[in-house]
ZAMARGU-4260 file (C-alpha; in steps of 0.2 Angstrom, whole numbers, plus 5000, padded with zeros to 4 digits):
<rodrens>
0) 4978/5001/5205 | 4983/4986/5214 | 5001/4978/5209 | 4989/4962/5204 | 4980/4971/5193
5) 4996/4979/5183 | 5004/4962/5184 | 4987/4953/5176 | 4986/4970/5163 | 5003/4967/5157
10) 5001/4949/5154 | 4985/4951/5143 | 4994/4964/5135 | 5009/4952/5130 | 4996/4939/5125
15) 4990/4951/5112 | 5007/4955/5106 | 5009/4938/5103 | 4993/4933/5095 | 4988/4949/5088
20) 4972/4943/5080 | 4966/4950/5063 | 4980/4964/5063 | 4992/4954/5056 | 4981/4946/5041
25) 4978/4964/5039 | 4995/4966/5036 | 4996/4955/5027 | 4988/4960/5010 | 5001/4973/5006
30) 5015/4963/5006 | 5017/4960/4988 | 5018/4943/4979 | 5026/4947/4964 | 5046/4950/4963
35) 5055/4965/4965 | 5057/4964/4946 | 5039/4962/4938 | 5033/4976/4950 | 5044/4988/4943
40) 5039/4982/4927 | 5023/4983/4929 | 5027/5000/4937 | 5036/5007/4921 | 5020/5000/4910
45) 5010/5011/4920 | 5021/5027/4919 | 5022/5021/4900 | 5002/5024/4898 | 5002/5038/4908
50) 5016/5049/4897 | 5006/5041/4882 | 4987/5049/4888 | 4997/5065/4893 | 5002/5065/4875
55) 4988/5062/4867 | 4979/5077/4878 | 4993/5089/4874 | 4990/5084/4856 | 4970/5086/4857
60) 4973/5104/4868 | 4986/5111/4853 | 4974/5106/4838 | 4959/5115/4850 | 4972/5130/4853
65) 4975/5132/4831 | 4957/5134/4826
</rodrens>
């Protein structure tokens, strides 16, 4: 390939690093907007419901098990 080529190659290729079209709006959906705060609370809620549906299955499987 001719050194033109590579040099022209190269500079499209830097274009796109700088502009990188949809890739960053991509991105840009997991970036959370809440605080580091209220997602570990809502975190907790969760973990919260799930030891509390666990619970309740355990109970329904032990008064299944008794009969």
């Amino acid at each position: 390939m001719e050194r033109s080529h590579i040099n022209i190659l190269k500079g499209a290729g830097s274009i796109l690093d700088i502009m990188p079209g949809n890739a960053f709006n991509r991105y840009t959906r997991y970036i959370p907007d809440d605080s580091p705060q209220e997602r570990t609370r809502k975190t907790w809620e969760r973990v919260g419901k799930s030891i509390s549906r666990a619970m309740g299955e355990f109970e329904r499987e032990q008064e299944t098990h008794k009969k």
